[in-house]
C-alpha positions as CSV (number, residue, x, y, z in Angstrom):
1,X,5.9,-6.5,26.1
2,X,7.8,-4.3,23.3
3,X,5.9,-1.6,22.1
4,X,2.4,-2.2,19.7
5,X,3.0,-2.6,15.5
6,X,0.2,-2.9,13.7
7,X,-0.2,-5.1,10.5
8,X,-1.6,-3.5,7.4
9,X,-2.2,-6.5,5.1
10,X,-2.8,-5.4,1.2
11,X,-5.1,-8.2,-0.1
12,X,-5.9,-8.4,-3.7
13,X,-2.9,-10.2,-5.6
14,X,-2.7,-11.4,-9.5
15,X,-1.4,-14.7,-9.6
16,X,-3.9,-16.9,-11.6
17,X,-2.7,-20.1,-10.1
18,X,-3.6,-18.8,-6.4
19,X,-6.9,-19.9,-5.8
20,X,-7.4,-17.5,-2.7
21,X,-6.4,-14.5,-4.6
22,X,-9.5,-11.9,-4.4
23,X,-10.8,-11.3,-7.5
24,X,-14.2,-9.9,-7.5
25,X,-15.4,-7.1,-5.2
26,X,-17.5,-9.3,-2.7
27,X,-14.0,-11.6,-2.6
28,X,-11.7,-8.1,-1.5
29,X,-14.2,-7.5,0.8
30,X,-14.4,-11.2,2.1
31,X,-10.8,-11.1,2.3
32,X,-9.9,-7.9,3.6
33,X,-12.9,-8.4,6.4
34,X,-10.8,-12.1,7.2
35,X,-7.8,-10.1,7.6
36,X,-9.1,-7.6,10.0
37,X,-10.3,-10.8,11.8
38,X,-6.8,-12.1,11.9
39,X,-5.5,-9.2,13.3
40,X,-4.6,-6.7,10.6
41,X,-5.7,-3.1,11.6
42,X,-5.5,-1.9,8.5
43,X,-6.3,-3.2,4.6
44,X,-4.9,-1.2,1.5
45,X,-7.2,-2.0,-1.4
46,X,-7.3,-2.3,-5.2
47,X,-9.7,-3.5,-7.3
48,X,-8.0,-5.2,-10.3
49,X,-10.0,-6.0,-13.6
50,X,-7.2,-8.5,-15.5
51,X,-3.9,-7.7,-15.0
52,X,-4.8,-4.0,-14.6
53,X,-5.9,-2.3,-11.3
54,X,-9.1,-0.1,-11.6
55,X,-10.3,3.2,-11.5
56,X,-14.1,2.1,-11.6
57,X,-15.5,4.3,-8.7
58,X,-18.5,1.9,-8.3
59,X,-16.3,-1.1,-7.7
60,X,-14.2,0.7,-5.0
61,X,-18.1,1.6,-3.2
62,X,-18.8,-2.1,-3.4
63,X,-16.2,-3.1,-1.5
64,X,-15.8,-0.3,1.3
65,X,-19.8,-0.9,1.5
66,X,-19.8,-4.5,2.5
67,X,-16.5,-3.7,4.3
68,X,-18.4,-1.2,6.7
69,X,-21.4,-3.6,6.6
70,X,-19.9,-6.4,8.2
71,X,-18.9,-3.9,11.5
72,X,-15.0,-5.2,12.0
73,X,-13.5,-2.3,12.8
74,X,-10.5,-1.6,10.4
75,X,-8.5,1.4,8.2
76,X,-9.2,1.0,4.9
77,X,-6.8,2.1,2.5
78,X,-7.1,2.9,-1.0
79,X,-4.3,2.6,-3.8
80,X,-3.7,5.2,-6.2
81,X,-1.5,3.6,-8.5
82,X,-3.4,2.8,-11.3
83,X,-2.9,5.0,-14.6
84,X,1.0,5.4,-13.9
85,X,2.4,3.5,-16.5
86,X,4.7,4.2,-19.4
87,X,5.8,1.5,-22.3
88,X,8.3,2.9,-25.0
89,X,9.2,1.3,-28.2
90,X,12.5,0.8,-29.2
91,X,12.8,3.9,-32.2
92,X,11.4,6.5,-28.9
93,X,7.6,6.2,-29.3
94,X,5.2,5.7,-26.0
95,X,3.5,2.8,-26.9
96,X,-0.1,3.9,-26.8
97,X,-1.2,0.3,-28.5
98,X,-0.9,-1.7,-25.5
99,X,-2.2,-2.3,-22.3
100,X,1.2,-1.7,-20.5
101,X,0.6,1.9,-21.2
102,X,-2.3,3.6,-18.5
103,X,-0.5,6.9,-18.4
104,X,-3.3,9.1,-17.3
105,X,-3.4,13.0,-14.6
106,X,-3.0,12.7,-11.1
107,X,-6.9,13.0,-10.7
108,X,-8.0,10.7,-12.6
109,X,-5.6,7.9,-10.5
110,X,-7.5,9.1,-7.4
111,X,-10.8,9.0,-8.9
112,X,-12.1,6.5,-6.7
113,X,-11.0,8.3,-3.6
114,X,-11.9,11.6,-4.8
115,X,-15.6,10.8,-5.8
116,X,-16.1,8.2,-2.8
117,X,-14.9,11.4,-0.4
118,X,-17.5,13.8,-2.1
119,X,-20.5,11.1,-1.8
120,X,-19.2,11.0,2.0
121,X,-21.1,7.6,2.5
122,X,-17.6,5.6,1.8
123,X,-14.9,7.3,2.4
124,X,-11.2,5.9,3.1
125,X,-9.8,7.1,6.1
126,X,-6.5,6.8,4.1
127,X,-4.7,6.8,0.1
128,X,-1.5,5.6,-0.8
129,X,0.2,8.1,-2.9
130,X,2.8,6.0,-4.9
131,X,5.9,8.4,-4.5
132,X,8.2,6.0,-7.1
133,X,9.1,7.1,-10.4
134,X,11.0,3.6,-11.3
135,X,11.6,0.8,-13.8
136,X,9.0,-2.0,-13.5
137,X,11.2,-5.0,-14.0
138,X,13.0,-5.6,-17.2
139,X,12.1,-4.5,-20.5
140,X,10.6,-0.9,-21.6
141,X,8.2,-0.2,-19.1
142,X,8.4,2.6,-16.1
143,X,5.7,3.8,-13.8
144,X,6.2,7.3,-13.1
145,X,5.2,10.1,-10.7
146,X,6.3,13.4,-11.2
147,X,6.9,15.5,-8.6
148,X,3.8,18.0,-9.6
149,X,1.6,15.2,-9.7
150,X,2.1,14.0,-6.2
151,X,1.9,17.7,-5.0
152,X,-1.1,18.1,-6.8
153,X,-1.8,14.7,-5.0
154,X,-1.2,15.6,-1.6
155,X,-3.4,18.7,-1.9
156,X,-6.4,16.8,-3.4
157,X,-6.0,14.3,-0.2
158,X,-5.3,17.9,1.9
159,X,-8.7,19.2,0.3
160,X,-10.7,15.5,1.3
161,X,-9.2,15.3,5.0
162,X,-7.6,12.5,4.1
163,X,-4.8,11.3,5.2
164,X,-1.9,10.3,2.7
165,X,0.1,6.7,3.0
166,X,3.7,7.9,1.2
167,X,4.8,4.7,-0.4
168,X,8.9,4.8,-1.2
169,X,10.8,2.6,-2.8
170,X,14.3,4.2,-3.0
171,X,16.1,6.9,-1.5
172,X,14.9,9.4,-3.7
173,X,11.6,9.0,-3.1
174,X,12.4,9.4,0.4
175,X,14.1,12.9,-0.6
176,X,11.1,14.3,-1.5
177,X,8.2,12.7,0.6
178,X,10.9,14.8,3.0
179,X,10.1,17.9,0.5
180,X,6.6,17.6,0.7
181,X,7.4,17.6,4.3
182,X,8.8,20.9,4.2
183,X,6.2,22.7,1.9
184,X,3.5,21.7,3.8
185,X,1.8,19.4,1.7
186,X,1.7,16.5,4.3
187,X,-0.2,16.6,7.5
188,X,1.9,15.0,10.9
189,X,2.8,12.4,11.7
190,X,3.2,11.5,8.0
191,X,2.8,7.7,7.6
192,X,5.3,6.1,4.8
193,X,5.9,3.1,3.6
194,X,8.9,1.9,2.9
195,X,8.9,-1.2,0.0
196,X,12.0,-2.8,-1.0
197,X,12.4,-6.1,-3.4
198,X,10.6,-4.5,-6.5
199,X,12.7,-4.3,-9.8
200,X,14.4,-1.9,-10.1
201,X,14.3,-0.4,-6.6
202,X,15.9,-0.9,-3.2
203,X,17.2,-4.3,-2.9
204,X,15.6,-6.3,-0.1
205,X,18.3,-6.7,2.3
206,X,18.6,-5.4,5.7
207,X,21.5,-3.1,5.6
208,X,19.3,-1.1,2.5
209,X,16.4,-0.9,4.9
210,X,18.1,0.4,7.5
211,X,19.9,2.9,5.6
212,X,15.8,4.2,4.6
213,X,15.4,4.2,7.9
214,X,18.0,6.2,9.0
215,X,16.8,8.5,6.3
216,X,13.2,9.0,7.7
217,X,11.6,12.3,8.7
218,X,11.3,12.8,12.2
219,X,8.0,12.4,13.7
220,X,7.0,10.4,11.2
221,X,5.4,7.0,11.3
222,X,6.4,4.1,9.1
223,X,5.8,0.7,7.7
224,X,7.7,-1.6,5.6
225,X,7.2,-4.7,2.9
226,X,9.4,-7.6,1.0
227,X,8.2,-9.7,-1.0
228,X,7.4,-13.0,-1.5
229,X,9.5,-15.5,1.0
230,X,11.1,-12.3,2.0
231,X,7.8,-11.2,3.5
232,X,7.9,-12.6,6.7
233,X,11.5,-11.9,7.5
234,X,10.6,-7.9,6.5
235,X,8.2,-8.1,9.2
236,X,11.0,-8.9,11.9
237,X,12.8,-6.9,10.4
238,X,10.6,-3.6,10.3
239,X,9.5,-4.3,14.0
240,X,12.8,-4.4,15.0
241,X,13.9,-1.4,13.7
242,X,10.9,0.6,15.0
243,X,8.2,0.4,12.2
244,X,4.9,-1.5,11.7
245,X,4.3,-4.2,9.5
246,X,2.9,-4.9,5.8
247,X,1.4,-8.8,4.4
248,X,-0.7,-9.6,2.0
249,X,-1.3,-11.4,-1.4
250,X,-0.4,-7.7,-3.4
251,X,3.3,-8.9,-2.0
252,X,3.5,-12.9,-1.7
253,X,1.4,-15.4,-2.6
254,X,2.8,-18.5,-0.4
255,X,2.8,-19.3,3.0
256,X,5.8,-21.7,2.3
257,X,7.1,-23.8,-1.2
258,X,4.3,-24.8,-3.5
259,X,2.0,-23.9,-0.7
260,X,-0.8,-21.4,-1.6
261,X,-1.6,-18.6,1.0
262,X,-4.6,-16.4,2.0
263,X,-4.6,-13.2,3.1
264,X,-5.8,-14.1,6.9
265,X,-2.8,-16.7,7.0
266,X,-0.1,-14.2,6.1
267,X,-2.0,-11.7,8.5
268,X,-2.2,-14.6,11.2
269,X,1.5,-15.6,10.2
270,X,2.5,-12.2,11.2
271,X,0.7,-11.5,14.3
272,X,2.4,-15.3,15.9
273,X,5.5,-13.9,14.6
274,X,5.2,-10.5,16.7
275,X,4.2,-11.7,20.0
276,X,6.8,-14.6,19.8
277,X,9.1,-11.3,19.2
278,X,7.3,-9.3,22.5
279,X,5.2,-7.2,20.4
280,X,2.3,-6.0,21.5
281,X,-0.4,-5.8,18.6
282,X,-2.0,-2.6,17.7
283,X,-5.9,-2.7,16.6
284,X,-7.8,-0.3,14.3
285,X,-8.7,2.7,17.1
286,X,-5.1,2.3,18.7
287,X,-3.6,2.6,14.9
288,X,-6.1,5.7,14.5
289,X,-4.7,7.6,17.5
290,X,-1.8,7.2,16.6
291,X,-1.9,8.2,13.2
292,X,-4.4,11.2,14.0
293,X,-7.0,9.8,12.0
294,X,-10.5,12.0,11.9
């Protein structure tokens, strides 16, 4: 066997028409607890209210709660994302009348994580800090993290003991997770993810990842994700190259044309798709060691 990869599968999509797509908090839960079951060792969660992912502490409790409840063993993960976005108007305004604008401080994205830490009951054992300042498809709108914000990020996650998950989407990005690196501001190995296939950002062929890869940090540990019927190619792909492996409904919604999928099919998808490859399969402790989890 090849060395072990482990999946991380982020579960909660937003297409209406996919009837498996998590929606309340007992449904993340149910499906990120299926996933572990399938053979993802770790789940990245967010809790989206409409078309617009949450910052409602209690909702993120509810769902590590029946998570940790249900005893599978697996990371959880949660997204800081929300409350990055900017919509402009045409004459140079930021569109404050809208609900594509959520500009909000760095704390108040990690409010979950920072108030689920200092209960202590339901903690994450890691947070995605979403290290992409980039367009979000066509149109006016941009999500955007300023270098100051994801220091200030890293030391609020430095100050909880948790462990950042540096998600990139462009070359950039990677040049100053790298500076982060350097200042201290990210504990080793760092873990990054590496996402190609969103608008505006790195296009998802293979010659772009592995020119990200050849980029990397050393001693670092990375993942990476495509989406939709890109998805399971990525995870080839990224295994091949050295990396683990990201699924889930966040990234595609179909396990083939017209076909709805779960989460636990994608993961299950996935895991045939590894050993068929000669991967071994990394669970939850084995992913913990590695990534020198407390």
């Amino acid at each position: 066997m090849r060395g072990g990869v482990f999946i991380t599968c982020s579960v909660t999509g937003t297409d209406p028409g996919n009837p498996y797509c998590p929606r309340t908090t007992k449904e993340i839960a149910v499906a990120a607890i299926a996933a572990a079951q399938a053979g993802a060792a770790m789940v990245r969660i967010r809790v989206v209210e409409g078309t617009a992912v949450s910052t409602d502490t209690a909702l993120y409790r509810e769902v590590v709660r029946l998570i940790r409840e249900s005893n599978v063993d697996v990371i959880v993960n949660i997204a800081c994302a929300a409350g990055g976005y900017i919509s402009v108007t045409d004459d140079g305004r930021v569109d404050r009348d809208t609900d594509k604008t959520d500009f909000v401080s760095q704390e108040a994205r990690m409010r979950p994580v920072i108030e689920l830490c200092k209960e202590g009951r339901y903690a994450p054992e890691l947070a995605t800090l979403d290290c992409n300042t980039y367009n979000h498809g066509d149109g006016n709108r941009t999500y955007v993290a300023p270098p100051d914000y994801l220091r200030k990020g890293a030391r609020i996650l430095q100050e909880l003991h948790i462990k950042p998950e540096l998600a990139v989407r462009d070359t950039g990005n990677l040049w100053f997770v790298k500076q982060m690196i350097q200042e201290g501001l990210v504990p080793a190995p760092a873990l990054i993810q590496l996402g190609t296939g969103t608008a505006y950002g790195t296009p998802t062929d293979a010659g772009h990842l592995l020119a990200m890869v050849n980029a990397l940090p050393t001693e670092c540990i990375w993942s990476s994700f495509a989406p939709d019927r890109m998805q399971m190619p990525w995870v080839a792909q990224s295994a091949l190259l050295g990396g683990h492996v990201r699924v889930g409904l966040e990234d595609n919604q179909y396990l083939s044309p017209g076909v709805y999928a779960t989460n636990a099919q994608l993961v299950a998808n996935a895991r045939t798709l590894l050993n068929q490859m000669g991967f071994s399969l990394m669970g939850a402790a084995q992913a913990r060691k590695q990534l020198c989890l407390n």
